[in-house]
C-alpha positions in Angstrom: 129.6 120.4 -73.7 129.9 122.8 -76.7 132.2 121.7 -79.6 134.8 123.9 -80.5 136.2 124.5 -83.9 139.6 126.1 -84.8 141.4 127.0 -88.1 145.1 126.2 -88.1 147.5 126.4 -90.6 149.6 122.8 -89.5 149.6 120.0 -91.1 147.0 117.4 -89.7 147.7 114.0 -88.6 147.1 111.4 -86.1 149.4 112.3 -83.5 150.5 115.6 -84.3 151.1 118.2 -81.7 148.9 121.2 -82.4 150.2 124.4 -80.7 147.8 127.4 -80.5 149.2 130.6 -79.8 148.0 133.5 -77.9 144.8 134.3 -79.2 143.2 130.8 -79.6 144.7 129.6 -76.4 143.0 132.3 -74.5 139.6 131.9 -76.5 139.9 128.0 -75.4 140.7 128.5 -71.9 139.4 131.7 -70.7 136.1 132.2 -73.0 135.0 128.9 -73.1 136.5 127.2 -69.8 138.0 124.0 -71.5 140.2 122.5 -69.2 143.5 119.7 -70.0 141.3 116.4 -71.0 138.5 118.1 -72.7 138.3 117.4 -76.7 138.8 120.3 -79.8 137.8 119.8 -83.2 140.7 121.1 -86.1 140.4 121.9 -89.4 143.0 123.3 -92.5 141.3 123.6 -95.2 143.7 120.2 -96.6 143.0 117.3 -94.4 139.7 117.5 -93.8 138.9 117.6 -89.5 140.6 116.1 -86.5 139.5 115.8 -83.3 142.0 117.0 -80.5 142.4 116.7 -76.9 144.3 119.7 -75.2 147.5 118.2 -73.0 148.6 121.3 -71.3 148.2 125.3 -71.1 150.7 127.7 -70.4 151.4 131.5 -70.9 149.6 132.5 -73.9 149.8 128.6 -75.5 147.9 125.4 -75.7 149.1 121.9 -76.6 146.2 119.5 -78.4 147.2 116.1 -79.5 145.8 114.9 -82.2 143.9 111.7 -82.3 141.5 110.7 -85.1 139.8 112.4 -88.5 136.4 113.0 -87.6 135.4 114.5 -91.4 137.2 113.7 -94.6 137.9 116.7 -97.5 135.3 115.9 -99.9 135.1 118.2 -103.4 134.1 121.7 -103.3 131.9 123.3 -105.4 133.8 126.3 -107.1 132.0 129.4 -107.4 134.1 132.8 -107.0 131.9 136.1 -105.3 133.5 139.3 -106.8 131.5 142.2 -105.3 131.8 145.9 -104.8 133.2 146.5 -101.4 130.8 148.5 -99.1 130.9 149.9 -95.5 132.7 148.1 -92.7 129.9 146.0 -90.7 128.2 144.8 -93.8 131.3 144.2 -96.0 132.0 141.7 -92.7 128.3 140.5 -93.2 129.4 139.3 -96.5 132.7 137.7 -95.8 130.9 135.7 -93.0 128.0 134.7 -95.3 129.7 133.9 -98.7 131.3 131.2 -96.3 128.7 129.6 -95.1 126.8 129.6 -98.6 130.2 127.5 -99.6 132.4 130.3 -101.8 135.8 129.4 -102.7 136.7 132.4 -103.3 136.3 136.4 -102.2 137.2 139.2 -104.1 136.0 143.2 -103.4 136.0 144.4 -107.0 136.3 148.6 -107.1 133.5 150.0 -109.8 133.1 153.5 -111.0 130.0 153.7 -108.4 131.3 152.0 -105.7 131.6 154.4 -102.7 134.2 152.7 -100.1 137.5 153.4 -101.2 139.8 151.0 -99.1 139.5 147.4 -98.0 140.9 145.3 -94.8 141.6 142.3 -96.3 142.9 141.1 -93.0 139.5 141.4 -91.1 137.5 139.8 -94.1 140.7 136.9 -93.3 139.3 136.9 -90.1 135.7 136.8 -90.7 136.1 133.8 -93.1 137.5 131.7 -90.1 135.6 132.6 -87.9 132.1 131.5 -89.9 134.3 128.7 -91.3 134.7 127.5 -87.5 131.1 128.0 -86.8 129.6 126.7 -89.6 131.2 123.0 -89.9 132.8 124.0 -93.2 136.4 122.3 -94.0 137.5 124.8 -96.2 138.2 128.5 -95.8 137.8 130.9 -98.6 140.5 132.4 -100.6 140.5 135.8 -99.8 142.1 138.4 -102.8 143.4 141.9 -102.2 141.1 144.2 -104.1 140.9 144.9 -108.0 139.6 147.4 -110.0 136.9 145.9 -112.3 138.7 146.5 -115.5 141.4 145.2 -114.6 139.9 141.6 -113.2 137.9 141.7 -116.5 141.6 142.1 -118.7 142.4 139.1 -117.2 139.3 136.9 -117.1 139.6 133.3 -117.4 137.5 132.0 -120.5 137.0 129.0 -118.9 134.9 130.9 -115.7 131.2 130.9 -116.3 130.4 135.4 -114.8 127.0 135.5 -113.5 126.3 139.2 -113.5 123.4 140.2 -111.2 121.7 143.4 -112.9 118.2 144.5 -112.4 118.0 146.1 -115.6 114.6 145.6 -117.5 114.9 142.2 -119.6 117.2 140.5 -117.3 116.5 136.5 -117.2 115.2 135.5 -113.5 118.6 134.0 -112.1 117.1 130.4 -111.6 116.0 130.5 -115.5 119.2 131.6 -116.4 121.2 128.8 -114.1 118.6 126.0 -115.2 119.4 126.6 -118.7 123.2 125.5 -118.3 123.4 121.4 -117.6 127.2 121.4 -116.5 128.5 122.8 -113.4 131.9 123.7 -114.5 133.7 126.9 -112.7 131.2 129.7 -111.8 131.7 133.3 -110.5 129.2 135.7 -109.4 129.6 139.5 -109.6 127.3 142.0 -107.4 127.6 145.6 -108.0 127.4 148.6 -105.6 124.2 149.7 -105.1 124.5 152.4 -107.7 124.8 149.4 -110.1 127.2 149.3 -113.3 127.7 151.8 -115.4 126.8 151.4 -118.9 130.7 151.4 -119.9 131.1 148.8 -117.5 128.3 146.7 -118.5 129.6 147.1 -122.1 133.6 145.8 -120.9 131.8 142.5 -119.4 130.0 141.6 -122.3 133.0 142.2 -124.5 136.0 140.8 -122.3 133.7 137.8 -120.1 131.1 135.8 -121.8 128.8 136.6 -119.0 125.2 135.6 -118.0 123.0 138.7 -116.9 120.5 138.1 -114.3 117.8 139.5 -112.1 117.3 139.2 -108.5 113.9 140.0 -108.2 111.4 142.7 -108.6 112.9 144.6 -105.7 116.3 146.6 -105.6 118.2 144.6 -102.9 121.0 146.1 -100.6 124.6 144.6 -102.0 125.0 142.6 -99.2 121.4 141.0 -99.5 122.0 140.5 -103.4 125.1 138.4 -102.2 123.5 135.9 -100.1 120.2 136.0 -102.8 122.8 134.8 -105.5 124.8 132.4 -103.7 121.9 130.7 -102.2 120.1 130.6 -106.1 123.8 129.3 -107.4 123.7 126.2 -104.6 120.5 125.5 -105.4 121.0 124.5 -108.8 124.9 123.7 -109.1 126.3 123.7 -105.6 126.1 121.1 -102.4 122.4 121.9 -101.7 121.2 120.0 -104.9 124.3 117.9 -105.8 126.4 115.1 -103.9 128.8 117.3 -102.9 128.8 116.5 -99.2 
């Protein structure tokens, strides 16, 4: 039987009652066919995962009692993805795959080339969960309304380590450029629109971030392949893929 994973905002405990409302009660019971008796794994981003077994469904609800942790929080690596928004299917393509490669945080960042000029925070809400749920991670992303880049930069944290993804000729491979720093400390990574910066802009993040410039690579990748090509680099060297954050 297929294991099903849901998000929920509650507090977890053994013994809790979990209610779902409409829309997870009707992707329980009438897309995947689970009946009263049948287990459900929940997560909240807080007390790691529970497994459930559903006591009763009625009109747009479901009752789950919870029984026992199955997976306790461990720490997360903490890496930010700030990139410029693009159009609707691949801007979801990001959302689900920055979650999967473990970012704590998402952030569509408007630059003077950037092309789409609004952003549905809701549905890249939405498509966090849902790769959080189908991916086995414990946490879900925090997801930030949209900023213009100057203005994130105005407020940078000194502390934040900004790798800056830009082909420019000169640019340190990104793997040389991560292997040179020893501590993992707090990371963020910045992909551009495909247009790339502008020189004004390239001048405000060396001035106001302390930031690492990078190549991806020989060939000029699409923004939302630059943004799995980054994070995937980033875990390799500081994140769960070469650490024993588990």
């Amino acid at each position: 039987m297929t294991s099903i994973r849901l998000y929920t905002e509650v507090e977890l405990f053994s013994g809790a009652s979990i209610v779902l409302g409409p829309q997870q009660s009707h992707y329980v019971n009438n897309v995947m066919r689970q009946k009263a008796g049948h287990c459900i794994f929940l997560f909240n981003g807080l007390d790691g995962e529970w497994r459930g077994e559903i006591r009763e469904f009625g009109r747009g609800w479901c009752d789950i009692l919870v029984l026992e942790c199955t997976k306790k929080m461990t720490a997360c690596a903490d890496v930010w993805l700030l990139f410029a928004p693009v159009k609707k299917t691949r801007i979801d393509f990001i959302a689900s795959k920055s979650t999967e490669l473990g970012a704590s945080a998402i952030q569509p960042v408007f630059t003077e080339f950037t092309s789409v000029g609004r952003v549905n925070i809701d549905r890249l809400k939405s498509n966090t969960i849902e790769a959080a749920e189908q991916c086995g991670a414990l946490v879900i992303p925090e997801v930030r309304e949209t900023k213009n880049l100057s203005e994130m930069l105005d407020f940078w944290p000194s502390e934040r380590q900004l790798l800056v993804c830009d082909n420019r000729i000169g640019r340190a491979p990104i793997l040389n450029a991560l292997n040179n720093f020893k501590d993992r400390g707090s990371w963020a990574i910045l992909v551009g629109p495909e247009g790339g910066f502008s020189e004004y802009e390239l001048d405000q993040i060396q001035q106001k971030a302390n930031p690492v410039f990078v190549s991806l690579g020989p060939r000029i990748l699409r923004a939302d392949t630059a943004v799995v090509a980054a994070l995937t680099c980033w875990q390799s060297v500081f994140g769960d893929w070469a650490s024993d954050i588990q």
